[in-house]
C-alpha positions in Angstrom: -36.5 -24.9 133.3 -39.1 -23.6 130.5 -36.0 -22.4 128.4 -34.8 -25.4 128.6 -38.1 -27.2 127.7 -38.3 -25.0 124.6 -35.5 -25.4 123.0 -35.8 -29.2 122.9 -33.9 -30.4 126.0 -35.3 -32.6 128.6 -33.8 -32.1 132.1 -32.2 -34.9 133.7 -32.8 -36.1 137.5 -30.4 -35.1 139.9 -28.0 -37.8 140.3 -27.8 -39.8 143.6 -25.3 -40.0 146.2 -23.6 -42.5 144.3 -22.8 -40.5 141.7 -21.2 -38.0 143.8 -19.1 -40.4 145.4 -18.0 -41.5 142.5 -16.7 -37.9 141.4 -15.4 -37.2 144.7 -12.9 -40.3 144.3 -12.1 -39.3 141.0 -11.1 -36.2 141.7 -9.1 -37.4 144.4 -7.4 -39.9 141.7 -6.8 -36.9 139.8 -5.4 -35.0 142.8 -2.7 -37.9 143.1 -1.6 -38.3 139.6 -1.0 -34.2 139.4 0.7 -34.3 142.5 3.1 -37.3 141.1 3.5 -35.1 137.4 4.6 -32.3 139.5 7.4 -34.5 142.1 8.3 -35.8 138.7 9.2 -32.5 137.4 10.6 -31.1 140.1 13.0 -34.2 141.5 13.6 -35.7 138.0 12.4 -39.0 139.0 8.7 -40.2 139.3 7.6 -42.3 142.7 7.3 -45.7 141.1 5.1 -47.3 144.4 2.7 -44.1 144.0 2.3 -44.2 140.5 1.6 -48.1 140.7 -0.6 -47.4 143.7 -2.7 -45.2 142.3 -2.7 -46.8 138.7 -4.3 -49.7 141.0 -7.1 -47.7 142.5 -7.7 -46.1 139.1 -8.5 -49.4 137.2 -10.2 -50.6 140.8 -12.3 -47.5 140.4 -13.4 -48.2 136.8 -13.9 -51.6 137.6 -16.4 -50.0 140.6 -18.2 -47.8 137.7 -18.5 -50.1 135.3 -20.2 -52.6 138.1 -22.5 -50.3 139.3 -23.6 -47.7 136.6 -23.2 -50.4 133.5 -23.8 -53.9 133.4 -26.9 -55.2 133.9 -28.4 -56.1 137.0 -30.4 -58.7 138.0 -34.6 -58.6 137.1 -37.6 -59.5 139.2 -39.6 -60.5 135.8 -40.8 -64.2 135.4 -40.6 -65.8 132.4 -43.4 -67.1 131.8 
């Protein structure tokens, strides 16, 4: 932690469960897509309802991120 300090970095918090979550389901995304790159090598054909399946929980996934890590949420200031 000092060396750290010293050399001009400030540590970070550890991230909450959310964040984990969020990497878990990634790497489960990426687990899929491998697993469809390999069938498509071996067979010669890719799984066109995977593929589309998972294409659809990727962009749901982002959609998740974006929602919850960046935009804006709502404030409890009152304009005066």
């Amino acid at each position: 932690m000092i060396r750290i300090l010293l050399h001009g970095y400030e540590p970070k918090e550890k991230p909450d469960a959310r964040f984990y979550e969020a990497m878990r389901q990634l790497s489960a995304i990426g687990n899929n897509i491998n697993q469809l790159a390999v069938k498509a090598n071996t067979l010669g054909f890719i799984d066109t309802p995977m593929l589309k399946a998972e294409a659809l929980r990727w962009h749901k996934f982002q959609a998740d991120i974006e929602a919850v890590f960046l935009r804006p949420g709502e404030s409890n200031l009152k304009w005066q």
